[in-house]
LUMMARDREN-336871 format. One record per residue (C-alpha): residue in one letter; x, y, z. Coordinates in steps of 0.05 Angstrom, whole numbers. Example, Ala and Ser with C-alpha at 12.3 -4.5 7.8 and 13.67 -1.06 7.14 Angstrom:
% LUMMARDREN-336871
@resn A	x 246	y -90	z 156
@resn S	x 273	y -21	z 143
% end
This chain:
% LUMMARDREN-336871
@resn X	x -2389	y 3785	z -1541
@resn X	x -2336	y 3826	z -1575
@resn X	x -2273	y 3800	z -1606
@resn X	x -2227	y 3837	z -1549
@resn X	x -2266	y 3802	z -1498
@resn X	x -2259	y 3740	z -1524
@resn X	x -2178	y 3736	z -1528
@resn X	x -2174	y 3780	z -1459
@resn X	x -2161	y 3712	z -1418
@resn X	x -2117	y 3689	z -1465
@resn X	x -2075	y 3752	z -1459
@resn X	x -2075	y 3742	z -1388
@resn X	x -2053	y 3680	z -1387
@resn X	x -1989	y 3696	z -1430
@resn X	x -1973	y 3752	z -1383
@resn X	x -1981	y 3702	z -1320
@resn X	x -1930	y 3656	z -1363
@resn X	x -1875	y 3710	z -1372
@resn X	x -1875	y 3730	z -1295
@resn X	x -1814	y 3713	z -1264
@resn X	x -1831	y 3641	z -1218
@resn X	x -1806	y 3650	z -1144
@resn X	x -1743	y 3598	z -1166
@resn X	x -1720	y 3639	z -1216
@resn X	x -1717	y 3698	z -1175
@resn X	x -1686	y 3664	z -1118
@resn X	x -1636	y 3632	z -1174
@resn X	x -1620	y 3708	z -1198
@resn X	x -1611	y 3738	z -1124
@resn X	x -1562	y 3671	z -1114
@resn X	x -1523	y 3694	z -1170
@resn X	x -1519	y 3767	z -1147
@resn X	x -1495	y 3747	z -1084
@resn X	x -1437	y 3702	z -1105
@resn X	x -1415	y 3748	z -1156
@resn X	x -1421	y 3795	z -1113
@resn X	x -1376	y 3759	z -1058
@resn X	x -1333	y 3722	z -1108
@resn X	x -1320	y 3808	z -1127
@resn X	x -1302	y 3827	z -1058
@resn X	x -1259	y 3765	z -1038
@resn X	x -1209	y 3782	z -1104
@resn X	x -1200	y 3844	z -1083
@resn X	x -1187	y 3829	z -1012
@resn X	x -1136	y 3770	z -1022
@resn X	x -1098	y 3823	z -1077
@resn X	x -1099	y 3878	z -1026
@resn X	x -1078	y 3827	z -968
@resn X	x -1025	y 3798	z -1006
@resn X	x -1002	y 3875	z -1036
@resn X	x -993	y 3902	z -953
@resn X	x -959	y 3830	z -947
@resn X	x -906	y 3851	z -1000
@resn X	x -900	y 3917	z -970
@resn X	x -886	y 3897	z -895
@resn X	x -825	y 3935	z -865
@resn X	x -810	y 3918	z -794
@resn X	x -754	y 3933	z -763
@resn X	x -721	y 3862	z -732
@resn X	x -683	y 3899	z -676
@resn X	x -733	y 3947	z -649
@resn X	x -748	y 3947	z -581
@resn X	x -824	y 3954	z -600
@resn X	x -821	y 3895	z -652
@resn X	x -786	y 3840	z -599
@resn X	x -832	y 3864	z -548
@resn X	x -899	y 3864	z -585
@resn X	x -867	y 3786	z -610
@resn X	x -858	y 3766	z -535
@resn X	x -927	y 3779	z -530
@resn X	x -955	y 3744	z -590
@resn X	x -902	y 3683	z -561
@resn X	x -928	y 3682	z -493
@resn X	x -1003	y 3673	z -513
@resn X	x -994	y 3627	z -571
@resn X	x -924	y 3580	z -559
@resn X	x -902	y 3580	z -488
@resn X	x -959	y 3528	z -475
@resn X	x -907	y 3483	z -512
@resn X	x -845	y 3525	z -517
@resn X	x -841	y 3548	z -451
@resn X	x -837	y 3622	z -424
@resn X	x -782	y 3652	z -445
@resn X	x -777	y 3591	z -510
@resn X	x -731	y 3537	z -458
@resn X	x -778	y 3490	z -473
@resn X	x -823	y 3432	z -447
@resn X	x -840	y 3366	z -451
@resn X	x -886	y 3382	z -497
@resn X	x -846	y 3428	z -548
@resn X	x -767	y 3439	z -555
@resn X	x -734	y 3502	z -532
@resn X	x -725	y 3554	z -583
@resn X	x -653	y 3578	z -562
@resn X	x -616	y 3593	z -621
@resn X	x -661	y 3567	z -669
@resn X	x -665	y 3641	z -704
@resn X	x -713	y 3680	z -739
@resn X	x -705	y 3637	z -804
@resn X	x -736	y 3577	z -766
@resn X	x -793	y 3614	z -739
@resn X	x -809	y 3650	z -808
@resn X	x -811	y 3588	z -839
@resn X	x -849	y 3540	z -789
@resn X	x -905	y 3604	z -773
@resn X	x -902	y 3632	z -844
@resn X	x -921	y 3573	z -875
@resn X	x -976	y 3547	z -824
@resn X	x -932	y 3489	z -788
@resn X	x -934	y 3520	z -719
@resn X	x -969	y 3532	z -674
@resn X	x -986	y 3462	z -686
@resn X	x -1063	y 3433	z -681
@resn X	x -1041	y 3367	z -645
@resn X	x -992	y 3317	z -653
@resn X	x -972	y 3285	z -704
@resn X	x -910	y 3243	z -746
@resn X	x -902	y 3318	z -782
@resn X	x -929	y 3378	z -781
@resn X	x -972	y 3391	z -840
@resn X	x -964	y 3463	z -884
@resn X	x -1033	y 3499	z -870
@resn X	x -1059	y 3576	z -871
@resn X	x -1024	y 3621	z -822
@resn X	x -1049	y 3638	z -765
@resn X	x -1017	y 3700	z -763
@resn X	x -994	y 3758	z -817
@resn X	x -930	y 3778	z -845
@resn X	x -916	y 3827	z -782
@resn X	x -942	y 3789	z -728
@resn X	x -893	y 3734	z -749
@resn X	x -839	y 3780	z -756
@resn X	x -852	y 3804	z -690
@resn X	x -839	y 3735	z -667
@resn X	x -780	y 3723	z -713
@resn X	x -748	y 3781	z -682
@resn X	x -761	y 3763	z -610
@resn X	x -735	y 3685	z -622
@resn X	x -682	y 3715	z -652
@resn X	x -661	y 3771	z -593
@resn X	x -655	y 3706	z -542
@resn X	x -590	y 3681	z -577
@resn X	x -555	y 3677	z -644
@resn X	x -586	y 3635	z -699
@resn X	x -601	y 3638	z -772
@resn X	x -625	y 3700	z -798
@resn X	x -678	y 3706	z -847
@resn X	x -651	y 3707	z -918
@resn X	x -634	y 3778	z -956
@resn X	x -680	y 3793	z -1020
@resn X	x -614	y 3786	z -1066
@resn X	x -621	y 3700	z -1055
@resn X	x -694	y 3694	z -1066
@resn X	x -706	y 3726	z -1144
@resn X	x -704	y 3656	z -1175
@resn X	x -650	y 3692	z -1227
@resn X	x -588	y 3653	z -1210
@resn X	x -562	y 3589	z -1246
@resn X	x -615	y 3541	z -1262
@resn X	x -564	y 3484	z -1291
@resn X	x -519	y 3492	z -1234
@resn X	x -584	y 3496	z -1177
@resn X	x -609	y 3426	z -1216
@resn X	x -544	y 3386	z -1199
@resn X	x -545	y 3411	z -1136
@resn X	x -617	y 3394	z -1130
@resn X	x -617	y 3317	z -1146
@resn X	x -550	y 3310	z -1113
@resn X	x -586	y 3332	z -1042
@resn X	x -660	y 3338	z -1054
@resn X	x -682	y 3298	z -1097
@resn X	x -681	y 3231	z -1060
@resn X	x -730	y 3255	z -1012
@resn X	x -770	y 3312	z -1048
@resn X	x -768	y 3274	z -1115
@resn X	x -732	y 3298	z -1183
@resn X	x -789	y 3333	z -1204
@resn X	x -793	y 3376	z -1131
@resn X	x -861	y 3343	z -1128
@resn X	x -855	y 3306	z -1066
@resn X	x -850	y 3238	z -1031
@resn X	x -860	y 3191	z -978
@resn X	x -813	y 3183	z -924
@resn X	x -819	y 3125	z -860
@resn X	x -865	y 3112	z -809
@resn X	x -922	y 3170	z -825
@resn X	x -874	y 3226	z -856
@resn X	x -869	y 3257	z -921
@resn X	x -824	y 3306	z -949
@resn X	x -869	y 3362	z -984
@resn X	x -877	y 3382	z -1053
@resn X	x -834	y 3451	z -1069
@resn X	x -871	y 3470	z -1122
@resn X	x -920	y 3518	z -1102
@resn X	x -870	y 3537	z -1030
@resn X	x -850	y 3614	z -1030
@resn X	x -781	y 3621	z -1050
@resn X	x -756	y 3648	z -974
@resn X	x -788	y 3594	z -945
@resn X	x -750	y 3545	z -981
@resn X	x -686	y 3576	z -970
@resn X	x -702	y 3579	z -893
@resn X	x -712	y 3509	z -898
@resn X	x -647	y 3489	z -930
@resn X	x -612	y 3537	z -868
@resn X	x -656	y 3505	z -806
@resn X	x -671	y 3433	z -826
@resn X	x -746	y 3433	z -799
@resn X	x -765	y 3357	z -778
@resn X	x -739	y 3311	z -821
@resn X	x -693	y 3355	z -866
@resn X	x -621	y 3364	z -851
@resn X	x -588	y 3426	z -838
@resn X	x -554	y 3461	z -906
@resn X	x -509	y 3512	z -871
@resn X	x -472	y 3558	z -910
@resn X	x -408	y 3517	z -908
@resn X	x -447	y 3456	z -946
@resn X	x -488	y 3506	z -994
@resn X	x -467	y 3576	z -1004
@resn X	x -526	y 3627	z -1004
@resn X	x -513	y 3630	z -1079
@resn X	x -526	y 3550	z -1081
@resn X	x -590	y 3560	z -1051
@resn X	x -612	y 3608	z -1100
@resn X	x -588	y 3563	z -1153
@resn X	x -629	y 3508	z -1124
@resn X	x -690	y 3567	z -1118
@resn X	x -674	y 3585	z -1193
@resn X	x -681	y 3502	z -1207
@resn X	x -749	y 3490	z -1175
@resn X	x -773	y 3553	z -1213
@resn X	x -756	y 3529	z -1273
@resn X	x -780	y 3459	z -1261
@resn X	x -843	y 3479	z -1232
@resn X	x -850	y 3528	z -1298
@resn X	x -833	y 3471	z -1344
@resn X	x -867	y 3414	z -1314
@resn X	x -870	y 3366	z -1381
@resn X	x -788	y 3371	z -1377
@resn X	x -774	y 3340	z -1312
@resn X	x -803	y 3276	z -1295
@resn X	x -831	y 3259	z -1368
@resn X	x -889	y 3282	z -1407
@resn X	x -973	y 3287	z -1392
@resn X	x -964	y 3238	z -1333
@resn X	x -961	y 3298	z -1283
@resn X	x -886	y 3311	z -1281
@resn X	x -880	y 3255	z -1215
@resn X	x -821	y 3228	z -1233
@resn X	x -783	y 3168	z -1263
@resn X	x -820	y 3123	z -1209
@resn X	x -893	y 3132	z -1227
@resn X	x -867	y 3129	z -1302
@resn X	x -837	y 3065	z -1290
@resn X	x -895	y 3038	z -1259
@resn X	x -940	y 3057	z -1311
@resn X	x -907	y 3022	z -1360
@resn X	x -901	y 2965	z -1319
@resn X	x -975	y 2954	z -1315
@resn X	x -995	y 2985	z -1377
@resn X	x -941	y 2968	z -1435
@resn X	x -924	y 2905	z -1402
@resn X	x -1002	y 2886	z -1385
@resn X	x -1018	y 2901	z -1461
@resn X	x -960	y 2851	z -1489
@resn X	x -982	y 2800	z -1435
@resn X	x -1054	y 2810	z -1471
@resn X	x -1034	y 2810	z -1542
@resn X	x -999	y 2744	z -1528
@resn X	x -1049	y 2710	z -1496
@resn X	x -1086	y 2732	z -1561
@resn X	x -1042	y 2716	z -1605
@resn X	x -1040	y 2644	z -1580
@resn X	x -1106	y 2627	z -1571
@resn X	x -1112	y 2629	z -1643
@resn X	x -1127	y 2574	z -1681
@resn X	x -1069	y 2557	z -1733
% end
């Protein structure tokens, strides 16, 4: 038997070793796929959210009100009522304005899923035009706040002045850092950190649920882009408010931790310290 006979089988065992096993392939096609997906879902959430910036309707067209009657009637008059007088199961929406409806549609409150102490922020249901549409058509069945020009919502204005406003009629509920709290009896009054800057203006003008009404005789629209400008900066500068690398929570949390830790480790060194012997 020749030499090359002899190390064929060996040879063919080697190639049979660097053959691709059916894991690895599947493991390669996996990884093609999310890529692939992770690729295509980038590029649709930054061409969604570029038509989103880009939206133009006209709030007193005849088109837009009637196109948001539509949307209204076969999505909120199960709770609103036809023409938004409301029910037993949802209040009427006379006067309310197109601020309120921006803000409760625009950031996922309404329509609701069930009820509840609060309605919870969640993804929209519907786009930047389709709750426009309704905006407008809320809006054409009486007189209410409108939503807010582009001027009060470029987080430029006077952060000192938006801070004192800020703890002197926000912070109690929302917390000094603008991270949040607990209220009574199942509520909460949501973190403002990560809420578009419109819809927190909106909120300051309507008083959704538990929040009072900020008209502009309490805070000028200049306030409310100072208190815009504030949460900005706070939520850009999160080791200033609040304290340092315990998440920005506030004075509370703070407290507490050094209540169980600092005072916890001089209950513990003097326990130690006296169970020496002398």
């Amino acid at each position: 038997m020749s030499l090359a006979t002899k190390h064929r089988p060996a040879a063919k065992k080697s190639r049979k070793r660097a053959r691709r096993t059916p894991l690895a392939t599947a493991a390669l096609l996996s990884l093609g796929l999310l890529l692939t997906g992770g690729a295509y879902g980038a590029v649709d959430t930054l061409v969604a959210n570029a038509a989103e910036d880009t939206v133009d309707v006209d709030m007193t067209s005849t088109q837009t009100i009637a196109e948001g009657e539509k949307l209204f009637n076969a999505n909120c008059a199960t709770c609103h009522g036809i023409d938004a007088v409301g029910t037993s199961e949802g209040p009427s929406l006379i006067g309310v304005g197109a601020a309120a409806v921006h803000f409760q549609v625009g950031t996922g409150r309404m329509p609701m899923q069930s009820n509840a102490p609060q309605a919870p922020a969640k993804p929209q249901q519907f786009d930047e035009t389709q709750t426009l549409q309704l905006a407008a058509y809320v809006a054409s069945l009486a007189p209410g706040p409108a939503i807010p020009e582009d001027q009060y919502l470029q987080a430029d204005g006077d952060a000192a002045h938006g801070a004192e406003l800020f703890r002197i009629n926000c912070a109690m509920c929302h917390n000094v850092a603008a991270a949040g709290g607990a209220l009574t009896e199942g509520k909460y009054a949501p973190e403002l950190q990560t809420v578009e800057p419109a819809h927190i203006y909106e909120a300051m003008q309507t008083g959704p649920q538990n929040m009072p009404v900020f008209s502009d005789t309490n805070l000028s629209p200049q306030d409310k882009a100072d208190i815009i400008t504030a949460i900005r900066w706070m939520t850009e500068n999160t080791n200033m408010v609040g304290g340092y690398n315990l998440g920005g929570v506030g004075p509370v949390a703070e407290g507490l931790f050094i209540w169980v830790f600092g005072i916890g480790a001089s209950v513990g060194f003097a326990i130690w310290l006296t169970s020496r012997p002398n």
